[in-house]
C-alpha positions in Angstrom: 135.2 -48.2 182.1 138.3 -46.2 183.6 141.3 -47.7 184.8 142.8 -44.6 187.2 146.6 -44.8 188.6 145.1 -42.9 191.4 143.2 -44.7 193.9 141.2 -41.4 194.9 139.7 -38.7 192.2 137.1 -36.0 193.4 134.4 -35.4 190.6 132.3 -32.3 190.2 129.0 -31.7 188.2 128.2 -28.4 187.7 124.4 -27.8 187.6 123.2 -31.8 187.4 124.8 -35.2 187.4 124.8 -36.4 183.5 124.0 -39.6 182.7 127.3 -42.5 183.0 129.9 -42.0 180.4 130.5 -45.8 179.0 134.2 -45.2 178.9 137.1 -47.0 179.7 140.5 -44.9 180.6 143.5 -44.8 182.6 145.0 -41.6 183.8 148.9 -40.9 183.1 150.6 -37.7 184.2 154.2 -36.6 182.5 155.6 -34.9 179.3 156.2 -37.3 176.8 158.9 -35.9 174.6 159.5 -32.4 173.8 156.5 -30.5 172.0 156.2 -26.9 171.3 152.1 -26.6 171.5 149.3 -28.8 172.9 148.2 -29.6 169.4 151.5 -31.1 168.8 151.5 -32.6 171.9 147.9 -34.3 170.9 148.9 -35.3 167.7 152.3 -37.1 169.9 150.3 -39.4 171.9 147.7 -40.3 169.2 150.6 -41.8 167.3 151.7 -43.8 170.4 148.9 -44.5 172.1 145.5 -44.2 169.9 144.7 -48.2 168.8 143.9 -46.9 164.8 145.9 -44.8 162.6 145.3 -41.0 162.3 146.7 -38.4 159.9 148.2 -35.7 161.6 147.0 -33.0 159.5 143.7 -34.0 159.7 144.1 -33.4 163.6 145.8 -30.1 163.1 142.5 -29.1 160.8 139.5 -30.5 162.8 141.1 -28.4 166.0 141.4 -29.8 168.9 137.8 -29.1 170.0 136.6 -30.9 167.6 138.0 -34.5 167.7 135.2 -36.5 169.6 133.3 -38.5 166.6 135.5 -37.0 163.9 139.5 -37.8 163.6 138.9 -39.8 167.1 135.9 -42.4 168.0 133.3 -41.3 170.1 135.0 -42.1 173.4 138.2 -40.1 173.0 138.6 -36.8 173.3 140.3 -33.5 174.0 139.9 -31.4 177.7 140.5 -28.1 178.1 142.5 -27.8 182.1 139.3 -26.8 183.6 137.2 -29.4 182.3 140.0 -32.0 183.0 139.6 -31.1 186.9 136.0 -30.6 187.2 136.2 -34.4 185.3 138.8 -35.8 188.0 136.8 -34.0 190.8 133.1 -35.7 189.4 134.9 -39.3 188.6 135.6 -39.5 193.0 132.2 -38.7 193.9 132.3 -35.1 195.4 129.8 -33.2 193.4 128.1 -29.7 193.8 124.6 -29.5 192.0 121.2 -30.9 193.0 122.4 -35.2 191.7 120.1 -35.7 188.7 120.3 -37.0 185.4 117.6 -35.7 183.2 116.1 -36.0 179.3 112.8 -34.5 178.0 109.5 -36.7 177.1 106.9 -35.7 174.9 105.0 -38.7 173.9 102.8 -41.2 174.7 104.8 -42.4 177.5 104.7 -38.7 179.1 105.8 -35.3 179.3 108.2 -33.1 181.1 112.0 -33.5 181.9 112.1 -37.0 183.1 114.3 -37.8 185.7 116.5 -40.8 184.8 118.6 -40.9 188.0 118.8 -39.4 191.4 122.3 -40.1 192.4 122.4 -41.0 195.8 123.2 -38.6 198.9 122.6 -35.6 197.0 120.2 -32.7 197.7 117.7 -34.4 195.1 117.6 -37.6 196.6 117.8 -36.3 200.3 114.9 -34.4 198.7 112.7 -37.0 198.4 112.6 -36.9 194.5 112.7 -40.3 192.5 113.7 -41.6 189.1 110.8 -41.7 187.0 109.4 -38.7 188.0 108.4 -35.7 185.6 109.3 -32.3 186.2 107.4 -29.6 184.3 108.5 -26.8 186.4 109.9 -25.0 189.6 109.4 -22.1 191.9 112.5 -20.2 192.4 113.2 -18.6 196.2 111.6 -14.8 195.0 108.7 -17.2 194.4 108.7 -16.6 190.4 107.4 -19.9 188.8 108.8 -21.1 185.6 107.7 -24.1 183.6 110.3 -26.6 181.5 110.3 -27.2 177.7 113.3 -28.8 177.4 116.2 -30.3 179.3 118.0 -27.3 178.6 115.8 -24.8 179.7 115.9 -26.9 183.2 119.5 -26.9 183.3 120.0 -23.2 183.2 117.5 -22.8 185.6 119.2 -25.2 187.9 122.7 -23.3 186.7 121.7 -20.1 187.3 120.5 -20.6 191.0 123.5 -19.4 193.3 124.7 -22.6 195.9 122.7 -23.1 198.9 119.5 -21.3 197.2 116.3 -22.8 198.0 113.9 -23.5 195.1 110.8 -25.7 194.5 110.4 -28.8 191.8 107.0 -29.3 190.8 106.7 -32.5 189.1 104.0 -35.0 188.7 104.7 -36.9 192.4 104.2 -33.7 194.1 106.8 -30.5 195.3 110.5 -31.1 196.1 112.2 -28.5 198.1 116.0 -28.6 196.8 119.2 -26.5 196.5 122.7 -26.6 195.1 124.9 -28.0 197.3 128.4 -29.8 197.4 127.9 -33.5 198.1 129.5 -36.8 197.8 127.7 -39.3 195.8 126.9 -42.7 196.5 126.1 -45.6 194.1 124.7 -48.6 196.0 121.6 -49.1 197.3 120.0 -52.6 198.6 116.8 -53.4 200.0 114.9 -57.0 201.1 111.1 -57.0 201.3 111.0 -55.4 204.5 114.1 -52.6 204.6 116.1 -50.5 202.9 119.4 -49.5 203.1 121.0 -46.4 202.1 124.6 -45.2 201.8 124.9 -41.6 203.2 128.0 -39.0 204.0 128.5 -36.7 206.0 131.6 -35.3 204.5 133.7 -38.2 203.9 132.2 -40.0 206.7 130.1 -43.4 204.9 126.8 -44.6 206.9 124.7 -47.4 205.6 121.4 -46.2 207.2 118.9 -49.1 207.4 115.2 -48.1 207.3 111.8 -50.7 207.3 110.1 -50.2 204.0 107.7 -52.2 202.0 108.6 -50.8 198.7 110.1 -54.2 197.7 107.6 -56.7 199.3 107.3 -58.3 196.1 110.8 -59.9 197.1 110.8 -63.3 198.8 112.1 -63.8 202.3 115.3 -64.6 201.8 116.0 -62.3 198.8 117.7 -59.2 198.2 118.0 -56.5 195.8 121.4 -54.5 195.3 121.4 -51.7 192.3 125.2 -50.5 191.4 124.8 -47.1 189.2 128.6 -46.8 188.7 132.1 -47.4 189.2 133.4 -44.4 190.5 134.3 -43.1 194.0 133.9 -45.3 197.1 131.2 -47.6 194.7 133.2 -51.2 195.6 133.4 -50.1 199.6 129.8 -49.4 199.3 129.1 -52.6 197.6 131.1 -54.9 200.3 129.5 -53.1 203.1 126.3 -53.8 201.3 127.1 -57.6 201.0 128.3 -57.3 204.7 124.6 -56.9 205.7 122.9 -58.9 203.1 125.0 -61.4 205.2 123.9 -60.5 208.2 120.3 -60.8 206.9 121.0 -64.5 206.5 119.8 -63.8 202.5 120.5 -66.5 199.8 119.7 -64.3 196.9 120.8 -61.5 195.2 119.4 -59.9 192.2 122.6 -57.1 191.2 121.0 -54.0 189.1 123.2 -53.1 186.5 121.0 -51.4 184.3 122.2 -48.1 183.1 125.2 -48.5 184.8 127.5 -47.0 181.5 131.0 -48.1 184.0 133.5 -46.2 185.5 137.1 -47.2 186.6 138.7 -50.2 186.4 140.3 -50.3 189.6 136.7 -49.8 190.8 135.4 -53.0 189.2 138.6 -55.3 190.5 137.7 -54.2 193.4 134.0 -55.2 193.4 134.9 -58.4 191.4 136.7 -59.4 194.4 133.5 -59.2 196.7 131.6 -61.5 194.4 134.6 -64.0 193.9 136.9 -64.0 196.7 134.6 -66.7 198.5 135.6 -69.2 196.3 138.5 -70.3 194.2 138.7 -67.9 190.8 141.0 -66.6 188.3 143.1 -63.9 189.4 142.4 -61.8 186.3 139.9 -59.5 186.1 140.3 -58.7 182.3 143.3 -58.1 180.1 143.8 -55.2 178.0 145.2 -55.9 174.7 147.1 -52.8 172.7 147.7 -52.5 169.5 151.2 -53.3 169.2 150.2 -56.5 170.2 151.2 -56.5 173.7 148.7 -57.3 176.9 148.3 -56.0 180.3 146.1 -58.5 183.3 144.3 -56.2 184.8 143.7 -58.6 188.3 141.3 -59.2 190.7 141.7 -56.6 193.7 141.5 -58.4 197.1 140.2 -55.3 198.9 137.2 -56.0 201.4 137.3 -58.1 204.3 136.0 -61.8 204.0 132.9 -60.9 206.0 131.7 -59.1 203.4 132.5 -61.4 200.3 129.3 -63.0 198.4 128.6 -66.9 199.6 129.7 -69.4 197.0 126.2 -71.4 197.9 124.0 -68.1 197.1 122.2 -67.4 193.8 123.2 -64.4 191.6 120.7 -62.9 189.3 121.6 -60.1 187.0 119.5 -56.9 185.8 121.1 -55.3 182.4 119.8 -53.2 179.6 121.6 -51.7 176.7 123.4 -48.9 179.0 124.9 -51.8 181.0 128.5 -50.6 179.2 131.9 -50.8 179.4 132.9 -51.7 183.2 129.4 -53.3 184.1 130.2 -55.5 181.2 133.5 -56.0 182.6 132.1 -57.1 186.3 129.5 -59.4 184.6 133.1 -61.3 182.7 134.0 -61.8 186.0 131.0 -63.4 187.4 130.3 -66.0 184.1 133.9 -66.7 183.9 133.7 -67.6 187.5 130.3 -69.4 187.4 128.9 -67.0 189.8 126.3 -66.4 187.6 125.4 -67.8 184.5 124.1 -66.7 180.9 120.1 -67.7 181.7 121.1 -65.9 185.2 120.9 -62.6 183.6 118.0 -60.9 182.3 117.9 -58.2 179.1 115.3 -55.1 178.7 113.0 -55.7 176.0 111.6 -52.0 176.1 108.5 -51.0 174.5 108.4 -49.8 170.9 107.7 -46.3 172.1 110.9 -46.0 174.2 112.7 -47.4 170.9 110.8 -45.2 168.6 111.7 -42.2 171.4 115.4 -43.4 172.0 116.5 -45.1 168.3 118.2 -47.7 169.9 116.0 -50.5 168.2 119.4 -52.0 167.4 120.8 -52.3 170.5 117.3 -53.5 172.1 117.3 -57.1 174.3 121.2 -56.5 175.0 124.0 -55.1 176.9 125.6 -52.0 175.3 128.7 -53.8 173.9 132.0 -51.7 174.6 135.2 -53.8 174.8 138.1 -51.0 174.4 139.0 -48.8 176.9 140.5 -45.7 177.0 143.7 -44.0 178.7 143.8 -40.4 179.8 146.5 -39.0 179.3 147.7 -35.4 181.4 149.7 -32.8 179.6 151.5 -31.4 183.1 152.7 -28.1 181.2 149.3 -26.5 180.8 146.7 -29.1 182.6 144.8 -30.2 179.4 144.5 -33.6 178.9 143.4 -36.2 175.7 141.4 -39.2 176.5 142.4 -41.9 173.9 141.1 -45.4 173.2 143.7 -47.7 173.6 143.1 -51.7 173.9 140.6 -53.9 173.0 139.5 -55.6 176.5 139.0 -59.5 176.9 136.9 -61.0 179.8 139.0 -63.5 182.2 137.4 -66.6 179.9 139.0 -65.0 176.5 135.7 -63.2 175.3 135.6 -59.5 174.0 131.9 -58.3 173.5 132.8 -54.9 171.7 130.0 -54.0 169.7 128.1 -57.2 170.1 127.1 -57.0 174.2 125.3 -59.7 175.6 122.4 -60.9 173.9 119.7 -63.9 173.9 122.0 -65.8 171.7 124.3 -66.0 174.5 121.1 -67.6 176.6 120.7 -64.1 178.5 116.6 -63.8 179.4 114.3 -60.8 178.2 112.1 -59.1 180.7 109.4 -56.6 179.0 110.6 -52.5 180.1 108.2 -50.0 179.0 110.7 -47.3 179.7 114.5 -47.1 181.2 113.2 -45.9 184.3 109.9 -46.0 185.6 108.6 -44.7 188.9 107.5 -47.9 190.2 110.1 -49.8 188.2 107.6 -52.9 186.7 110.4 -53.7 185.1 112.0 -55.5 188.6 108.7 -56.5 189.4 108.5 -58.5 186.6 112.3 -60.0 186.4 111.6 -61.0 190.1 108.7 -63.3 189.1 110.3 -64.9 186.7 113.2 -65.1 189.0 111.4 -66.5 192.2 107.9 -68.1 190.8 
């Protein structure tokens, strides 16, 4: 999860939207001291800010472009200026690309690049295309077809097209007519057994656009379904306009998708805690960061959206979470069991299929959240634009629990629903967490 200082970032992807980064930072601007290169500047804010201890020298001889998973953990990092914007652009929601996240299959399960997410108002998603999909090739606009053996060799195709360029996906649901194209994303998305609802821009106009569907007539009457992909941009407004009309639908249950959901900003999530817990008495902290001199900052609970569109104390909660359910979807999730929206037994794990574990290798982290309790501050270096991301604090949920490196588990009383995959077309996963919800 992020905490930003800003309320407003733009993001930017350049050829597809990667998957969710399951990172925590906050984003400082200034010169702090006097340094006479960015390395030394680097090496000055790792000994002030970075939680462990770090040799200088060994900084100066990795080289600066070589931190990540090195001198520094796997969630800190150096950015050159341009990759700093294009990551404060992406983080807001404006985006130019076609709004996929992708990884290739070749197994049992499938083959092709597999489409893991179609982020929301984007050309791919306007497009018709769906997660769970395969994509073994396209037809470019000169009408020259190509076919995909990797990820990569998708990605520069999708690069290498020039924006606003019409080309074909042929995947195993059929053709998809898409282009490059700047867009803001959305997160949310809710449906009942009998509509849908969508969050669409036009610019940075929001619509929730309500279409009858049967998609999700496995749902009860009375039931709703709300999937939250990440923390960033206008993800909390979306989320309280969503609740809005899940009110307005007279629904007493929820079942909140957090799966894959690897966080986002803090602010973000203190604003969406609010819309779960603002109906009823809570604590005011959303979580507390706690540094490594020893000191603590309460991160609180953001009252943001408008009491028609809080969640009713007397409705059920259930919640979806796998192991990328990270950082600040770990952080929301505090929130609702330290407030007793929810409890433990209301939230049910992924228990994926030995050939996604066997594909993935994350057998250890199988029937659980992801388990990241730090977060990380970015910090700005306003002489040349670069920027380091650092990790920071340790983060404790409002009832005094950290789950860094532990997630949530079955031990905690959590549920396991069988997942053959992370994402599957028809997603049997929900199917089958909504009968053991509702039968």
């Amino acid at each position: 999860m992020k905490k930003s200082l800003t309320k407003k970032i733009l993001i930017a992807s350049a050829a597809f939207i990667v998957a969710a980064a399951v990172i925590l930072t906050s984003i400082y601007f200034g010169i702090f001291g006097v340094y006479f290169s960015t390395t030394d500047w680097v090496i000055g804010m790792i000994d002030k800010y970075y939680y462990y201890e770090v040799d200088a020298q060994d900084v100066r001889e990795a080289g600066l472009e070589n931190l990540t998973g090195n001198v520094l953990d796997i969630y800190s990092g150096y950015y050159t200026a341009e990759e700093y914007k294009a990551l404060t652009q992406s983080n807001a929601g404006n985006s130019t690309g076609i709004g996929v996240s992708v990884s290739y299959v070749d197994n049992s399960f499938g083959k092709g690049v597999f489409v893991n997410e179609v982020v929301g108002n984007s050309p791919a998603y306007r497009s018709g295309l769906k997660a769970g999909t395969f994509i073994t090739g396209a037809t470019s606009g000169d009408g020259q077809t190509v076919q995909f053996g990797s990820s990569s060799a998708f990605s520069d195709f999708v690069s290498a097209r020039a924006t606003g360029e019409q080309f074909t996906l042929i995947t195993d649901r059929g053709e998809f007519t898409v282009s490059r194209q700047a867009y803001h994303s959305s997160y949310c998305f809710m449906a009942t057994s009998d509509a849908e609802w969508n969050i669409e821009y036009d610019g940075s106009k929001r619509e929730i656009v309500k279409t009858s569907s049967d998609e999700y007539s496995f749902l009860p009457e009375g039931a709703a379904y709300l999937r939250v992909t990440q923390f960033y941009g206008d993800a909390a407004a979306e989320t309280a306009e969503l609740i809005g009309e899940f009110n307005d639908e007279g629904c007493h249950s929820l079942i909140l998708d957090l799966r894959n959901n690897g966080g986002g900003y803090v602010d973000v999530m203190q604003e969406m805690a609010y819309v779960f817990v603002g109906s009823r008495d809570y604590m005011s902290a959303a979580m507390t960061a706690r540094y490594k001199d020893g000191s603590e900052t309460v991160f609180p609970v953001t009252a943001e959206a408008i009491k028609s569109c809080l969640f009713p104390a007397d409705c059920e909660l259930y919640i979806l979470a796998n192991n990328g359910t990270a950082s600040a979807s770990e952080a929301l999730i505090g929130v609702l069991v330290s407030n007793s929206v929810a409890d433990y037994s209301d939230i049910y794990l992924s228990d994926f299929s030995q050939a996604y574990l066997d594909w993935s290798g994350m057998a250890e982290k199988n029937c659980r959240t992801y388990g990241k309790g730090i977060m990380q501050t970015t910090y700005r270096y306003i002489v040349t634009g670069e920027a380091i991301k650092l990790t920071t604090a340790e983060i404790f949920w409002p009832n005094g629990n950290c789950i860094h490196g532990v997630g949530l588990t079955q031990e905690d009383g959590c549920k396991t629903v069988g997942a053959e995959w992370s994402v599957t077309y028809s997603d049997e996963e929900l199917r089958a967490a909504a009968a053991m919800i509702f039968n």
